[in-house]
Structure formats: structure tokens, C-alpha cells
C-alpha positions in Angstrom: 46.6 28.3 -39.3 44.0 30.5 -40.3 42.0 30.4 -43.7 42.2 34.0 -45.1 39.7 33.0 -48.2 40.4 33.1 -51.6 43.8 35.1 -52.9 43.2 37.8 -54.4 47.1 39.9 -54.2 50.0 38.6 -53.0 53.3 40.5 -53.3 52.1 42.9 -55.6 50.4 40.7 -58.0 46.8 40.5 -58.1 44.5 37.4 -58.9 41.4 37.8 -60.7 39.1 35.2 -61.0 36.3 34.3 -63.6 35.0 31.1 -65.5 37.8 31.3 -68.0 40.5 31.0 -65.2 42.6 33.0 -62.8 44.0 36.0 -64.1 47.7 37.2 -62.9 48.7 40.7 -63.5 50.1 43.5 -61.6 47.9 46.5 -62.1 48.3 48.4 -58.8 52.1 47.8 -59.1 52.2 48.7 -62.6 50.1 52.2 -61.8 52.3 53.3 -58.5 55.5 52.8 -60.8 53.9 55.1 -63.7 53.2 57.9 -60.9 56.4 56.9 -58.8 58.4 57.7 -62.2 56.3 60.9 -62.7 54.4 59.1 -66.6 50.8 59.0 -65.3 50.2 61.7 -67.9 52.8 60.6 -70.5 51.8 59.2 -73.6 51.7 55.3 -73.9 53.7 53.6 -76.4 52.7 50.7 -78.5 56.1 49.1 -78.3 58.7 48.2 -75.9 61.7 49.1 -77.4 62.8 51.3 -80.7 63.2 48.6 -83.7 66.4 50.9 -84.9 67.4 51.3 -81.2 71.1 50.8 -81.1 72.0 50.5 -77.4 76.3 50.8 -76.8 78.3 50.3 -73.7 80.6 53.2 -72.0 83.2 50.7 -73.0 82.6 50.2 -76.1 82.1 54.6 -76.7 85.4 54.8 -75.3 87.0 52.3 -77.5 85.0 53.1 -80.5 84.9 57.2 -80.2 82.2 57.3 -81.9 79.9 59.6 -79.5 81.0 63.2 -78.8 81.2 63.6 -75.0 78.1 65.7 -74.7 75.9 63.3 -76.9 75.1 60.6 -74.5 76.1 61.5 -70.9 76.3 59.1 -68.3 73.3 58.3 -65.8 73.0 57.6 -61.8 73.9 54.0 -61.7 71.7 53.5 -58.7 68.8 55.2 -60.2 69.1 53.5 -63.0 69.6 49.6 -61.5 66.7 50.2 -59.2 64.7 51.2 -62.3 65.4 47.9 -64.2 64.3 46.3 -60.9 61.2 47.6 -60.8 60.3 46.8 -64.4 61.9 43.5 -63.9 59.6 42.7 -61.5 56.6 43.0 -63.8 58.2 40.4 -66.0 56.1 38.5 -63.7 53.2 38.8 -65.4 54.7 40.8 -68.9 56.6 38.2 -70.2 56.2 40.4 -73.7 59.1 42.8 -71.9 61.3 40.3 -70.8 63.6 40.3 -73.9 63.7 44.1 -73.4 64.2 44.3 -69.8 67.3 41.4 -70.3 68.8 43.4 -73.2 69.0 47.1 -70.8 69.9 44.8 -67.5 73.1 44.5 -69.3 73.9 47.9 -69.1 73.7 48.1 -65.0 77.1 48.3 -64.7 77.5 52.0 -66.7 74.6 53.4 -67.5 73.9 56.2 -70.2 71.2 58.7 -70.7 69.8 56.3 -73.6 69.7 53.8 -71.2 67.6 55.0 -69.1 65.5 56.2 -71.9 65.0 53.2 -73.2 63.8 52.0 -69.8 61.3 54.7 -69.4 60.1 53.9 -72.6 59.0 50.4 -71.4 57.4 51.6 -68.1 55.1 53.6 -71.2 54.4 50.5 -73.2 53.3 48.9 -70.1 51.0 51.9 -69.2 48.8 51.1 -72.7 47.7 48.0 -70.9 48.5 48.0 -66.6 46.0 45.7 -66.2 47.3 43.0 -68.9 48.6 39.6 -67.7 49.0 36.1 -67.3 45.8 33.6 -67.6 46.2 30.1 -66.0 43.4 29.0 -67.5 40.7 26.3 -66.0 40.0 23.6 -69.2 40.4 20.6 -68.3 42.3 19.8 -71.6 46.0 17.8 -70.4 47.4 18.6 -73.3 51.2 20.2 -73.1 52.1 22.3 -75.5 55.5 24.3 -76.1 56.1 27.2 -78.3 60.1 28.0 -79.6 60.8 31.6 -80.2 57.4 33.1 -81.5 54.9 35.3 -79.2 53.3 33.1 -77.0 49.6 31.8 -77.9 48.9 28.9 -75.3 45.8 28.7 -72.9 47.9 28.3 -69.5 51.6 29.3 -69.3 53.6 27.2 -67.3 57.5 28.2 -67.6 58.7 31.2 -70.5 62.1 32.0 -71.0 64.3 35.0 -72.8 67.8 35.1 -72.4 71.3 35.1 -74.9 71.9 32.1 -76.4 75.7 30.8 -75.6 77.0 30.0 -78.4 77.2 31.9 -81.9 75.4 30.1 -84.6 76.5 30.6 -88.1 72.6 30.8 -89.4 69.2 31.9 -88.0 68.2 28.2 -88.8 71.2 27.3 -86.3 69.8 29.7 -83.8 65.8 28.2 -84.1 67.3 24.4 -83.8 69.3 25.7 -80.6 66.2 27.4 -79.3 63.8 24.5 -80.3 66.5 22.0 -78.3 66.1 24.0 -75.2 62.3 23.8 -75.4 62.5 20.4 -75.6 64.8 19.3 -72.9 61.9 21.5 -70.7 59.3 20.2 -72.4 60.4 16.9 -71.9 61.0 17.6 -68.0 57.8 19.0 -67.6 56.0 15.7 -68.5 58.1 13.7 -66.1 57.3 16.0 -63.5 53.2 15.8 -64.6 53.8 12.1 -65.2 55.8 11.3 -61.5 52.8 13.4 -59.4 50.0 11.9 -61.4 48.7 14.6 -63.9 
């Protein structure tokens, strides 16, 4: 074995270190994507998805008729799952996209136009910041803590998580308890696994 000194980018996510911690993010990658996808002189975006942004299925179009056949024509399906690849992939070290990058992967199948605008629309957002990322930070403080469905404020992130929830819930209070079990049964996990290797 050879010692190739400290790590500093490993499948395309580079390490920054400082007193604070060790820095993940994914700058290079995140700059190659904006001039792969022809946006290094598009305008960044301060959000990753439209608020009012009401995303349908070709399905769902067809059944519905709701959109003239000229309004949202249908994209390259290749193009556009290779696309949600790529910006999957920086969920890496975004995990502020990963609820938007989940909500367009269900669309790989049949892809619109408004799709793959939405997409684009992310690889902006992530162009206001390339260099933003994940801090694993170096205080010494044991402490776990777990946040449920808010944006995330900890010191060192160990495990984040956006996906659909399985069941319906009848209220948004339903939904948080749901959410908050989930975070527990990792939380709980997490401190076995700390407590069996002696953290």
C-alpha cells in the first residue's frame, strides 16, 4: 500500500480542510455540469423549484386533457434521465435539492418539456453557490442530535433523508408524527451503532 497524503477529491467530491472541520462539496463537478449544459452564463436562481410549479405526468395529460398537444411537448427520455443523474449526484453534498431532484426522478419514465425545465432550473440554483456543501465538523462535543422535517441546522451531518411517505395521513400533524417516528427509529440505531464501537 502506498500513503497518497491527505484526501483532498475523490470521485468528484472535493475535501477542504480548515480548523472548523472538513468541508464536502463538489465544486469542480458542479462547474463542468453548468458548462456541460451550456448555463455558465445563465442567470442563478435563488430557488430550486417554482413554489406554484405544478409538475403532471403524460399519463395523467392524456387522461385528464387538460394540455393542448402543442403546450408541453414531450422530451428525449435519455437526455433527460441522464440529466437527473447528474444533479442526483450532487445530492451528495446538496441535500437542500434532494426533495426536488426525488419529485422530477419520478417523471424518468415520460418526460415533458417542463420537466426538463424544471431540472435546468436546479443545475441554476446550484450555480448561486458551486462551492456550497457538507461540513463534518471537528468539536469534540458527542452529542447526537436529529432534526424531523425542517432545514437542517446541525454541526456534523451524519445520515439526511427525503423521500414520499407511504401512507396517506389525514392531517399534517399525522404526517410530522410519521416523519418524527422515522427519525427516531435512526436516531435510535445510530446510538447503538456509536454505543457497540465505543463512541
Amino acid at each position: 500500500m502506498k500513503d497518497l497524503g491527505e484526501l483532498r477529491f475523490f470521485l468528484g467530491i472535493e475535501f477542504a480542510r480548515s480548523d472548523k472541520g472538513i468541508l464536502m462539496h463538489q465544486r469542480k463537478y458542479t462547474l463542468e455540469l453548468l458548462s456541460e449544459l451550456g448555463l455558465t452564463a445563465a442567470k442563478p436562481i435563488c430557488t430550486p423549484m417554482d413554489y406554484n410549479l405544478k409538475l403532471t405526468s403524460r399519463q395523467f395529460d392524456d387522461h385528464v386533457k387538460q394540455i393542448q398537444p402543442d403546450e408541453d411537448t414531450s422530451a428525449d427520455k435519455v437526455t433527460y434521465q441522464k440529466l437527473i443523474g447528474k444533479i442526483l449526484y450532487l445530492t451528495i453534498t446538496r441535500p437542500d435539492i434532494a426533495f426536488c431532484v426525488q419529485t422530477l426522478s419520478q417523471f424518468l419514465k415520460a418526460s415533458k418539456k417542463s420537466h426538463i425545465d424544471a431540472a435546468l432550473r436546479i443545475v441554476r440554483y446550484v450555480k448561486n453557490q458551486p462551492g456550497q456543501g457538507v461540513l463534518l465538523s471537528n468539536d469534540p462535543n458527542e452529542e447526537v442530535s436529529a432534526f424531523c422535517d425542517v432545514d437542517w441546522i446541525g454541526k456534523s451531518v451524519v445520515a439526511w433523508k427525503s423521500k414520499k411517505q407511504a401512507t396517506v395521513s389525514r392531517s399534517s400533524a399525522e404526517a410530522e408524527f410519521r416523519s418524527l417516528a422515522a427519525v427516531t427509529a435512526e436516531l435510535v440505531w445510530i446510538v447503538g451503532l456509536m454505543t457497540e464501537i465505543g463512541i
